[in-house]
C-alpha positions in Angstrom: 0.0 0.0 0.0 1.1 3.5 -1.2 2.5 5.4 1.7 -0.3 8.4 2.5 -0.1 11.5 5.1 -3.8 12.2 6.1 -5.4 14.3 8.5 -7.9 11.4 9.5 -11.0 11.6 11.7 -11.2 10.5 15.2 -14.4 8.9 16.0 -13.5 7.5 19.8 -10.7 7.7 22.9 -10.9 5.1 25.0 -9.2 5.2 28.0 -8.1 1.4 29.1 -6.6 2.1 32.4 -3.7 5.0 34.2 -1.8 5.2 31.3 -3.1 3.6 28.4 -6.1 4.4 25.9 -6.9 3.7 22.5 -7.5 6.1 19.6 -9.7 5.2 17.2 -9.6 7.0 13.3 -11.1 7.0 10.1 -9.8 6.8 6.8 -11.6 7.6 3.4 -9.0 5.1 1.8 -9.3 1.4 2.6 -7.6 0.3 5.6 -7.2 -3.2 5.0 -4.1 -3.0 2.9 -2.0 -2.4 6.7 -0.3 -5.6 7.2 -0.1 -6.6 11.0 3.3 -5.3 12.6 2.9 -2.1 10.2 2.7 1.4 11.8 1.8 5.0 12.0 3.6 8.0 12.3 1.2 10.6 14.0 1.6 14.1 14.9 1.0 16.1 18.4 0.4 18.9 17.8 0.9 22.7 19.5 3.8 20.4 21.9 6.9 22.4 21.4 9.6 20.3 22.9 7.3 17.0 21.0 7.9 18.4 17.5 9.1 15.0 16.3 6.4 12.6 15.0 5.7 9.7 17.4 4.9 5.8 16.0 2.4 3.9 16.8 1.9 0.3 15.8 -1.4 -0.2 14.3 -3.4 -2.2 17.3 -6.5 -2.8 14.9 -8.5 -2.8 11.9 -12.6 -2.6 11.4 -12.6 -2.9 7.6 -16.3 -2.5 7.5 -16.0 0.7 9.3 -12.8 1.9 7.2 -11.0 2.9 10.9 -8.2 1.4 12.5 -7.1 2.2 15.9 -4.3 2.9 17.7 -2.8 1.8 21.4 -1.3 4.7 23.2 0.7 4.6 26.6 1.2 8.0 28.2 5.3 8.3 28.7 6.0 12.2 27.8 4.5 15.1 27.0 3.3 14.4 23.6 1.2 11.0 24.3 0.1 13.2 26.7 -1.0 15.4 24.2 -2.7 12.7 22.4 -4.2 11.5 25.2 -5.9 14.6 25.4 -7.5 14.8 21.7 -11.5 14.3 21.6 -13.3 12.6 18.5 -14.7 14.7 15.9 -11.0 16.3 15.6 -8.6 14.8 13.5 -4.9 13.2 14.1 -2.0 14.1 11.1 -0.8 10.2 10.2 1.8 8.7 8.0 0.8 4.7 7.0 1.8 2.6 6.5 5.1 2.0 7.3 7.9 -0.3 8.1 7.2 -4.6 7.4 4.6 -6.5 9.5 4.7 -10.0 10.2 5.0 -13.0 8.3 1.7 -14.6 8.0 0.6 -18.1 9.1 -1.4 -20.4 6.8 -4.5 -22.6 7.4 -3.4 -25.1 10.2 -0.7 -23.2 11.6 -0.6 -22.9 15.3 1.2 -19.9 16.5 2.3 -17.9 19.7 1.8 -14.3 20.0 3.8 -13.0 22.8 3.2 -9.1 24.2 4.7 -7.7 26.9 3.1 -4.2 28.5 2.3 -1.7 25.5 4.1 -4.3 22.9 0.3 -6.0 23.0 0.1 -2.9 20.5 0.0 -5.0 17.3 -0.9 -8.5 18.5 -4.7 -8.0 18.3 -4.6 -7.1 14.5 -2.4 -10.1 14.0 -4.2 -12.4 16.3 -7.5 -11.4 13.9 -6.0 -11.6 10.7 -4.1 -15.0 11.6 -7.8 -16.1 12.7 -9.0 -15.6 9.5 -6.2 -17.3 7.9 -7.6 -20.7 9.5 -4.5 -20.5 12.1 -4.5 -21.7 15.7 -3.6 -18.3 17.6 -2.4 -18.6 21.0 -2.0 -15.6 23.2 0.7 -14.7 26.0 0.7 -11.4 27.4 2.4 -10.3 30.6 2.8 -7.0 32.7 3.2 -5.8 36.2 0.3 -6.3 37.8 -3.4 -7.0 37.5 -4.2 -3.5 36.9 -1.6 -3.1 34.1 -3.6 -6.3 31.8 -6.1 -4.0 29.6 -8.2 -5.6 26.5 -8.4 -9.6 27.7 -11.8 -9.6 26.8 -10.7 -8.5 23.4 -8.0 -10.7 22.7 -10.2 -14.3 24.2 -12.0 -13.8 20.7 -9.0 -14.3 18.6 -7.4 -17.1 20.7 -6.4 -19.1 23.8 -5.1 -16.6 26.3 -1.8 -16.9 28.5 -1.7 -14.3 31.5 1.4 -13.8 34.0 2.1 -10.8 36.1 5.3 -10.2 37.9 3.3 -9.9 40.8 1.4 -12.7 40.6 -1.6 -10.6 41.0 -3.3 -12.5 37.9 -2.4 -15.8 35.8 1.4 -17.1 36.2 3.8 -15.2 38.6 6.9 -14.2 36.7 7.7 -12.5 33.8 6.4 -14.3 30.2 9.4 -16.6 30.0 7.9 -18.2 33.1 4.9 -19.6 31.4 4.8 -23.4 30.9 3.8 -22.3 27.0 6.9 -21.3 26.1 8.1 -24.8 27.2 9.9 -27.3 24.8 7.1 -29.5 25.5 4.9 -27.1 23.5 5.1 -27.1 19.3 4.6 -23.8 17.6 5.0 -23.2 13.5 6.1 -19.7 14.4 6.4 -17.2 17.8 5.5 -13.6 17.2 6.8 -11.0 20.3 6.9 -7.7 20.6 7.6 -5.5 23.6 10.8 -4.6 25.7 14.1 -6.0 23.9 15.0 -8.0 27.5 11.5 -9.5 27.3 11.7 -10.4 23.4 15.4 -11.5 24.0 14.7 -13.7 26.4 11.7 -15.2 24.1 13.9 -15.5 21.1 15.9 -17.6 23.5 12.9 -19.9 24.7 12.2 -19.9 20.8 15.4 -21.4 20.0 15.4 -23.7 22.7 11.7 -24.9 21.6 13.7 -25.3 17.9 10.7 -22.7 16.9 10.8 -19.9 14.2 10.4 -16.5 16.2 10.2 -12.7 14.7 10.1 -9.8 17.4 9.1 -6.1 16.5 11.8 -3.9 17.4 10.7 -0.6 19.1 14.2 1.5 18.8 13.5 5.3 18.7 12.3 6.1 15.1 12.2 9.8 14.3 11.7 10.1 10.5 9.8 6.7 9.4 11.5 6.8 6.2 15.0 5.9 7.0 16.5 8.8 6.4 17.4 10.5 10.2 19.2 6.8 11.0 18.2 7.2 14.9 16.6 3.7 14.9 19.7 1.6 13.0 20.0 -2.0 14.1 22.6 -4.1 13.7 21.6 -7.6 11.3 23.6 -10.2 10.4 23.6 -8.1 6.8 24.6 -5.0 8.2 23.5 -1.7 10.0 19.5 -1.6 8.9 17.1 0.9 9.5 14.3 -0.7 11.9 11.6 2.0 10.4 12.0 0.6 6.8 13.7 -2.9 6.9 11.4 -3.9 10.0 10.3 -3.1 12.7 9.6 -6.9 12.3 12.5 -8.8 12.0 13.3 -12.6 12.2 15.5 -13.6 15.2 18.2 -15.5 13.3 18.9 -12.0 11.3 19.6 -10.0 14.8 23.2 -9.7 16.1 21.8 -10.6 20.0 23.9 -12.0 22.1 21.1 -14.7 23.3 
């Protein structure tokens, strides 16, 4: 899908909990062509010291409606700023952008791993995967009780896997914890996204389980286009650009030391 910048309408804010809420927009172009993984670039506006554009993964798509929405955590001024927008005014946004995941087929099963705000694009791919005929399983961890948002969401799209380092809810520990990402469990492929310890650790459960895993990197991206070079990872090819070569990428063609 061609690249667009759009002033697009907001038609809800929902706040989820504290710190997170989702923003909800409509587009007059079909939004179905935003592969799971892809994201945003949007625009706060009248934030002087946020003049940079911040990404947002795409969380999810209603192609009936033509809107997608968008999972927002409050850590600075400008989500902040967004935080504060009200529907009926509109959001600047550059989509798509970056790579999404790789797609399972009929009969797959799969492991989508998200860890605090890295839940961001799991729901879109837990939903698309669905409708490829896939068996979507669903592990998502945070802090505590009160930091799990959208589990009612998610339990349409697949069987759901809870921990909390707490142990306020589901399995006490951090995601790596869970008996599912065990080598007694068989997975086609692990999807992760979320804080690079967290997706590191997966990737080494993944290769343990002898299981194809892609994480979504979330280095600071400034421009989208790869042109500013803040975001640069390093690959087994090279430096790369995680706004244009990912943000998905596969484990195997990461230079972690896991």
């Amino acid at each position: 899908m061609k690249k667009q910048v759009n002033d697009l309408l907001i038609t809800d804010i929902r706040r989820l909990n504290h710190d997170n809420f989702l923003i909800e927009l409509k587009s007059e172009s079909p939004v179905g062509a935003i592969h799971p993984g892809q994201f945003v670039n949007v625009k706060a506006e009248n934030t002087p010291s946020a003049f940079l554009r911040r990404p947002l993964s795409v969380h999810d798509i209603n192609e009936d409606a033509n809107t997608f929405s968008l999972l927002v955590k409050v850590v600075g001024e400008g989500t902040k700023k967004l935080s504060e927008l009200k529907p009926g005014e509109t959001l600047s946004v550059v989509y798509p952008l970056g790579n999404g995941f790789k797609m399972p087929s009929k009969g797959d099963r799969i492991l989508l791993v998200g860890g605090g705000v890295g839940i961001a694009p799991m729901m879109h791919m837990a939903r698309e995967s669905v409708k490829n005929g896939a068996e979507v399983h669903i592990l998502l961890g945070a802090r505590s009780i009160t930091d799990h948002i959208l589990l009612d969401e998610f339990k349409q799209f697949g069987t759901i896997h809870i921990t909390t380092d707490d142990g306020t809810l589901g399995t006490k520990g951090f995601v790596v914890n869970h008996a599912v990402l065990s080598a007694n469990q068989s997975f086609d492929r692990i999807h992760c996204c979320g804080p690079e310890p967290m997706m590191k650790a997966v990737a080494r459960k993944a290769r343990e389980m002898n299981t194809e895993c892609e994480v979504s990197l979330e280095n600071m991206m400034a421009c989208g286009f790869g042109v500013c070079l803040c975001c640069v990872t390093k690959t087994t090819e090279g430096n790369k650009c995680v706004c244009t070569e990912g943000p998905v990428f596969n484990i195997n063609d990461l230079e972690w030391q896991i």
